[in-house]
N, C-alpha and C positions, 0 to 999 in steps of 0.2 A: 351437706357436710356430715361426716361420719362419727358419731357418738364415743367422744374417748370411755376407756376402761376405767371403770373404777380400782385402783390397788387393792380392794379387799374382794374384788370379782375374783373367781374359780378360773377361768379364761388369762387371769391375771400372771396368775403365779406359777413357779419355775416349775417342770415333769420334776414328778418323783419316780419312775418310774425304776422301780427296787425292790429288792424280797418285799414278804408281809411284813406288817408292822412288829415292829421287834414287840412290842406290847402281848401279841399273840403267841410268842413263842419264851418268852420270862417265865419264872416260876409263878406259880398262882401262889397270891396271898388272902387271910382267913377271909377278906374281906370281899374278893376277886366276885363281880358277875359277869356273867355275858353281856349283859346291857351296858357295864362298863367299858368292856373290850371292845365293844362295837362302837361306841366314843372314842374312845382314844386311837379308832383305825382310819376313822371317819375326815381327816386333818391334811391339806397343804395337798389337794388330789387338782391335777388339771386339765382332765376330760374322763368321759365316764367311760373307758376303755383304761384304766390306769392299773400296775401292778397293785398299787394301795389297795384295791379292792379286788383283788387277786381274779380279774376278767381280761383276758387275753384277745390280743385281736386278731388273734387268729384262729384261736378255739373257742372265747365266749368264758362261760363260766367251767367249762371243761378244762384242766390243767395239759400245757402246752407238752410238757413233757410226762413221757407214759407212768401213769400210777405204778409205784412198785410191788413188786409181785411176792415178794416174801420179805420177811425182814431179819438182821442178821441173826446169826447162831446163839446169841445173846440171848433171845429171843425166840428158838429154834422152837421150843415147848409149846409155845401157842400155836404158831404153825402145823404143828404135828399133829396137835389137838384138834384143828381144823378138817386136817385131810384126811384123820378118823371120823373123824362125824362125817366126812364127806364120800366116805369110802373110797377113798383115793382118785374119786373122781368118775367113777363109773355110773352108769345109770341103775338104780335098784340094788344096790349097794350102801347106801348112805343108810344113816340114822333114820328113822321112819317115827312119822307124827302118833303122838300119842305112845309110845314106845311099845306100838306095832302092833298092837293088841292082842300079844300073844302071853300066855305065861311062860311061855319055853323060851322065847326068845329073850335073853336079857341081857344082847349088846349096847342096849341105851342105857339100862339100868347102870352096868360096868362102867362106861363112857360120863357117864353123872360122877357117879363115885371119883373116877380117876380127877375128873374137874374137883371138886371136893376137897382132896389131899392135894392139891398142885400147890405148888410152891407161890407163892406171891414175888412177883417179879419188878423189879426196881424199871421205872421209867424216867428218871432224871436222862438219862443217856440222850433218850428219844428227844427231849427238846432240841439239840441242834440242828435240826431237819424236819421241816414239814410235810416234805413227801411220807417220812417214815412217821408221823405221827398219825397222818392219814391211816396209813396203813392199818398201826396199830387200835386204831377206833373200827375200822373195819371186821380186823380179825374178832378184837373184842366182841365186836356187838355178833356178827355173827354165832359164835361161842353162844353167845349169851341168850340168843335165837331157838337155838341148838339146844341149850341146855332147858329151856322152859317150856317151848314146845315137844317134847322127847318125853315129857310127864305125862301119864298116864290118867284121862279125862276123871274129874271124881265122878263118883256112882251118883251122887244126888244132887244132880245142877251143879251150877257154875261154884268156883272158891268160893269160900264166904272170910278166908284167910290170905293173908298177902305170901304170893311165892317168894321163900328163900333165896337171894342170890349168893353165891359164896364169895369169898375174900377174895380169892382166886382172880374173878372177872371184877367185881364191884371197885377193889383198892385201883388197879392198876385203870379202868372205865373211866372214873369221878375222878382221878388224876388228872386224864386226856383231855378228858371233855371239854375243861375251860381254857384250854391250850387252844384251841379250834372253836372254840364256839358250839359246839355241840353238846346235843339233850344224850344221855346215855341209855343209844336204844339204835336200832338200824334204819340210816335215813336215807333218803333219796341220793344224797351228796356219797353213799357207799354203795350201794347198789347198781347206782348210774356214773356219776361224778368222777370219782375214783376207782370205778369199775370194770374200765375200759382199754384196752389195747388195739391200734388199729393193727392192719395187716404188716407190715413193717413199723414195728413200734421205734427204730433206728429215723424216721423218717416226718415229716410233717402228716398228719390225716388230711384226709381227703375226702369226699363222696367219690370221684372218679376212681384215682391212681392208686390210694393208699385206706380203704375205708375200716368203719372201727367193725370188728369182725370177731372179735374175741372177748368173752368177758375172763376175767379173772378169779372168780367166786358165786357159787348157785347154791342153795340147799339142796335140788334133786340131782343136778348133772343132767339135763332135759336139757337139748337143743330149745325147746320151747321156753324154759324159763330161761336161759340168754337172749334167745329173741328179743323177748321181751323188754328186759334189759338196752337191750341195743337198741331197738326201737327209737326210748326216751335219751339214747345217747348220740342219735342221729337228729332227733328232736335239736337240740343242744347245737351241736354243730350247724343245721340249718339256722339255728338262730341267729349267729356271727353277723349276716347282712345285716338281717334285722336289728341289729347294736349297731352296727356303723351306720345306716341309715336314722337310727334315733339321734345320734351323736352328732351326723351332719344337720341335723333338723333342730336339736338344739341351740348351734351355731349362726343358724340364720332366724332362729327365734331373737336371737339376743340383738343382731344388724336389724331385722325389721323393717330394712327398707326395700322397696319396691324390688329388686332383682331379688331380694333374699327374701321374698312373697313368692315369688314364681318359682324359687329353687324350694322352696318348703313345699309350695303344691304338687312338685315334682316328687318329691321325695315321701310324699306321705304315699302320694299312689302307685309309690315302687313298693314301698312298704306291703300295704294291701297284698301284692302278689308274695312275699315272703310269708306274710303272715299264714296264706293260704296254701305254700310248702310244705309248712311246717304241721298244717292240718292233716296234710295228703299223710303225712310220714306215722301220723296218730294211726291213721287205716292200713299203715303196712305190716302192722301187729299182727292183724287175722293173715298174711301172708306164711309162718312159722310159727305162731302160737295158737295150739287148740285150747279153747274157750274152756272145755271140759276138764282138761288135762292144768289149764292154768288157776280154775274156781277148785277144784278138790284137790291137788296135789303140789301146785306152789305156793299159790295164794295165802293159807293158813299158815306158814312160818313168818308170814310179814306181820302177825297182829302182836300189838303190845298191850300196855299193862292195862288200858282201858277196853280190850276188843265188848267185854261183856257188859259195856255201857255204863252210864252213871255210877250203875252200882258195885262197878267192877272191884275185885278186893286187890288187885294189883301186885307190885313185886316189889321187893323189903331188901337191897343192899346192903349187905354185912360188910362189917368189918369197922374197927375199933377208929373213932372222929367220924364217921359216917352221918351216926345219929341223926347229929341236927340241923346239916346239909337241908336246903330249900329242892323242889322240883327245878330240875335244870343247873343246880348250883351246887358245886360242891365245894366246902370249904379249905379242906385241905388239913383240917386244925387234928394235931393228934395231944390229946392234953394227957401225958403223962401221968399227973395228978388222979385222974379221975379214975374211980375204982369201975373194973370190969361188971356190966350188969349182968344177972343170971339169965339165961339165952331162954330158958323155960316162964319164966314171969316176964321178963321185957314186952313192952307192946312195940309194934313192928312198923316201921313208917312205910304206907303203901305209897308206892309211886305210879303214877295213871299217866305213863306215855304214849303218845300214837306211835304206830307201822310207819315204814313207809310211805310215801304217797306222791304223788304227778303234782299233787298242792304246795308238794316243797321244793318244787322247780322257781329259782331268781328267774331264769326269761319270762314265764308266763306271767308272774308277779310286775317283771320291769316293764310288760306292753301295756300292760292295767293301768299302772302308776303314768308311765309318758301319756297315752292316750286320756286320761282321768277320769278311768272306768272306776267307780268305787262300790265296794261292797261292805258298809257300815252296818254293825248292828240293830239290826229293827227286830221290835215285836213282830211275835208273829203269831196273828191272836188264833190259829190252829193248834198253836202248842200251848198254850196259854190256861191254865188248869185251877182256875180260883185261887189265884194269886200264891200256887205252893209252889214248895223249892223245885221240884222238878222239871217248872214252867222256865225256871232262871237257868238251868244245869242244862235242857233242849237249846235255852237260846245260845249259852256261849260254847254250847259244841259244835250248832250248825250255822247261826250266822254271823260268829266268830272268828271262824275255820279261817280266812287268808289271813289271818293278825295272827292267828294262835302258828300258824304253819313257819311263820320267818324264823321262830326261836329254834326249825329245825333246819335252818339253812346253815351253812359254816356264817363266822359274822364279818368276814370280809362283803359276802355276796347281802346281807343286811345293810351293810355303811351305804353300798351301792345303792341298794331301793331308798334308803334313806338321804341320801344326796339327790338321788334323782327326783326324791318328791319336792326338794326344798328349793330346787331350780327357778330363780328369781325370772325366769319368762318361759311362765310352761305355754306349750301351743295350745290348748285348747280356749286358753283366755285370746291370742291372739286369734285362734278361726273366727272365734267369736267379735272382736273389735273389727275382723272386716265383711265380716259377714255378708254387708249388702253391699262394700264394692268388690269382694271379690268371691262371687260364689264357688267357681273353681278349686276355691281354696277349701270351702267348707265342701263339697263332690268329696274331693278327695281323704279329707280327715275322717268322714263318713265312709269311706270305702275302706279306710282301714279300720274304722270300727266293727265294718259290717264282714271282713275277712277273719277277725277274731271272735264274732259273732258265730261266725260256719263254723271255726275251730271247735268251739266250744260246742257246737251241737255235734261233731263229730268224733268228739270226746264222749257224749252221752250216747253215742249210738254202739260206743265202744264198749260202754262202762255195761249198758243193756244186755248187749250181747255175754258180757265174760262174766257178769257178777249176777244180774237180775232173773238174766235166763236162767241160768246156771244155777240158783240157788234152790228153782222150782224142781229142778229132776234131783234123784236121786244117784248115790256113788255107784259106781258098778264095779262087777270083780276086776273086769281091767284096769281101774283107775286105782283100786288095792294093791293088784298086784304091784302098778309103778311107785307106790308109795301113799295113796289117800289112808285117810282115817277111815276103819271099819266102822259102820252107823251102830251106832251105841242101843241098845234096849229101847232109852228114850224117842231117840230120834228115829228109829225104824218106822213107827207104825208113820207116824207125821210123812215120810217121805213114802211110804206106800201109798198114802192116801192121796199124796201130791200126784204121783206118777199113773195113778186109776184115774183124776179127773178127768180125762178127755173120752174117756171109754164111757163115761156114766151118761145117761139120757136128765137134762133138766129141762124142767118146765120153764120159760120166759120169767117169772119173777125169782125163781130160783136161780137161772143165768144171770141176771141182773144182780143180785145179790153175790153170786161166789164173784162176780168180774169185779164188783166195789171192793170186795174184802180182800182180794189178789194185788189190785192196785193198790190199796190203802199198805199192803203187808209190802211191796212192791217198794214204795214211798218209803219204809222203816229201813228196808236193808244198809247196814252203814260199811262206806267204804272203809280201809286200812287209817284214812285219817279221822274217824270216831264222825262221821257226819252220817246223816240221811244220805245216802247218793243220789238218787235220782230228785231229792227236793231241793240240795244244795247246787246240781250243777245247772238247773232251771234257775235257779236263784244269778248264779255268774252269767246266764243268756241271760235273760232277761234285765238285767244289771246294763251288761252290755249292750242293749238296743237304746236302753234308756239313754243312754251320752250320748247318741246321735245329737245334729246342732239339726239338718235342715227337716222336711217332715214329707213324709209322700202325699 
């Protein structure tokens, strides 16, 4: 006999399937957070494919129809602002890091200033469409990309002051953000998400007939930084099975009887092969993206206000209500009342956002949560430094990084991970209840462990290659001329001495020695999202081996 529905089961209740929740697109009030918005989206969903959480069943978390490509003439300023820093789109053309380290050249200098005096632009308009809100968080952050990396490296180490952001980006940014759920900084969900046009954008996407082929916004105008781009937006796309195969696996979690055992074990080790798709698609990066050409000459416009670590001095959003705005959270509040402080004595609220990053992809996050791969904060008594704050500030950069990364997802694709963990019969409790009569069952939930396993090592084989290698050589005049930063005074001799190592003759304890210090220096490099890279994606394998149920 078949298990009636409870009326307050998910399974229960009628499809919403409808825009986002009007909640996300209302005005923001003083009180407004993300964490609230993500509450109130979170409501009356009745499968994990639902509008409510703005995941399409035919794109995933990819929007079904094509991201928009400018926004109206309203609007027109920002746009223009963009295809100047972009140089209209040509290759070596654009605005250049560091603002080119010429003193002759002073199109970025001009390009700051014009952002500077720009008009502060009303975004009320923009809430009746979230295509164009999108947009506008795009254009913004890029801008905003644009205008802080385009600053001229200081002479003596990193800021020890937070960067100016002007009224210009900041007012109209912290407006957007809690519209959408977004941190006010360029996120995965703009670079990839919203990034993308397939080859008939008139048309469904495809891998076959219609694939996504086009991005819509680059800092360099590099074939290669699209690539790239594209990459994690075919990522995305392949994932589609992957959600409907969780979806149907949930469904027969819930029945639990013997046919819906054999359809779950079916489906776990369909899965397995999706999962291992999606790996393949990680490695088709080195297909059109050079490593070199991506570590010095893209790579560096993705870091944000924390690239220069704990002690980073961050960046200080002007503009009058700003103030006393929380990280992530702007309140909106413009109190009249309160008298102008003098711009010279005010202290500056630094805000420390990550880049970017592959960590603020919902799929990879949603396989974790179904599968119940967890990656909890643990000590980690390597960082662990006689109990000072820096030991605490290592721990919740690196083994914090998936908790900290959802606040940069939009908070539709949050509600989502967030219902899918609250799934009153997650599978890995049922592999486990049958463990010994049906080992097939557990084969398979293992085999799609051990497929996100691979992924994940072919993640780090990737990250090796484009970040770790890369960070050992030195910039070369090619890589200038496309647009890299010239090595600074500082960092010249350092990268001279990196690039002679292989030439120098060492003795066996002296090999021993530079191969610890390379690795250990190796281990420090932190990706885009403020982590150790190569400790943190060891951290996510070996995370992932650990959920296996049976044992070799």
């Amino acid at each position: 006999m078949s298990p009636s529905l409870p009326a307050s089961h998910f399974l229960s209740l009628a499809p919403n399937h409808t825009a986002p929740p009007a909640s996300l697109l209302s005005p923001s009030t003083s009180q407004q957070t993300t964490s609230s918005a993500l509450t109130r989206s979170a409501v009356n969903t009745a499968t994990t494919a639902s509008a409510d959480f703005d995941v399409d069943v035919r794109t995933g978390f990819l929007p079904f129809e094509p991201a928009v490509a400018r926004l109206p003439d309203e609007w027109a300023v920002w746009e223009e602002a963009l295809s100047a820093a972009r140089g209209g789109g040509v290759v070596g053309q654009g605005l250049r890091l560091g603002g080119g380290g010429s003193s002759t050249d002073q199109r970025e200098e001009v390009w700051r200033r014009g952002i500077q005096t720009m008009k502060v632009l009303p975004v009320a308009p923009l809430r009746r469409s979230l295509p164009l809100l999108r947009r506008a968080h795009q254009v913004l952050t890029f801008l905003l990309h644009f205008y802080v990396h385009t600053h001229p490296a200081p002479a003596n180490g990193p800021r020890t002051t937070p960067l100016e952001i002007p009224e210009s980006i900041s007012i109209p940014l912290l407006t957007v953000c809690p519209l959408l759920g977004l941190p006010p900084i360029l996120t995965y969900a703009d670079t990839v998400l919203y990034n993308s046009h397939p080859t008939d954008p008139s048309l469904p996407p495809s891998f076959g007939s219609n694939p996504y082929d086009h991005t819509l916004e680059t800092f360099t105008n590099t074939p290669d930084e699209s690539h790239f781009f594209l990459t994690s937006t075919r990522c995305e796309l392949a994932g589609v099975q992957a959600l409907s195969l969780m979806r149907a696996s949930l469904d027969e979690a819930f029945m639990a009887d013997p046919l819906a055992l054999t359809r779950l074990t079916s489906y776990l080790a369909e899965l397995a092969g999706r999962i291992d798709e999606i790996g393949d698609i990680i490695l088709d990066v080195m297909k059109g993206c050079d490593p070199a050409v991506f570590y010095h000459v893209v790579r560096p416009w993705f870091k944000g206000g924390d690239a220069d670590g704990p002690g980073s001095a961050g960046w200080a959003f002007l503009g009058k209500g700003l103030e006393n705005a929380q990280d992530g959270e702007f309140t909106g509040n413009d109190n009249d009342e309160e008298e102008d402080e003098d711009m010279e004595t005010r202290e500056l609220k630094a805000r420390k956002f990550s880049g970017p990053s592959a960590g603020q992809s919902t799929l990879i996050h949603a396989l974790d949560v179904f599968l119940n791969v967890t990656h909890s904060p643990l000590e980690d008594p390597a960082s662990t430094s006689d109990g000072q704050e820096d030991s605490k500030q290592t721990k919740t950069a690196e083994t914090t990084f998936m908790t900290r990364m959802l606040e940069y997802m939009p908070a539709p694709h949050r509600a989502f991970l967030t219902h899918l963990a609250s799934h009153p019969h997650p599978v890995r409790q049922l592999v486990l209840d049958n463990q010994l009569a049906r080992p097939q069952l557990v084969q398979a939930y293992d085999s799609a462990l051990g497929a996100l396993k691979r992924l994940r090592e072919k993640h780090m084989r990737v990250a090796t290659l484009y970040i770790i290698q890369q960070a050992r050589k030195p910039v070369t005049e090619e890589l200038i001329r496309m647009g890299a930063a010239a090595p600074t005074p500082e960092t010249a001799p350092a990268a001279a001495a990196s690039s002679s190592t292989g030439s120098k003759k060492l003795d066996l304890s002296e090999f021993i020695h530079e191969a610890e210090a390379k690795k250990e220096a190796d281990e420090e490099i932190r990706g885009t999202g403020g982590t150790a890279l190569i400790k943190f994606l060891k951290m996510c394998r070996d995370n992932t081996n650990k959920t296996r149920i049976g044992r070799d």
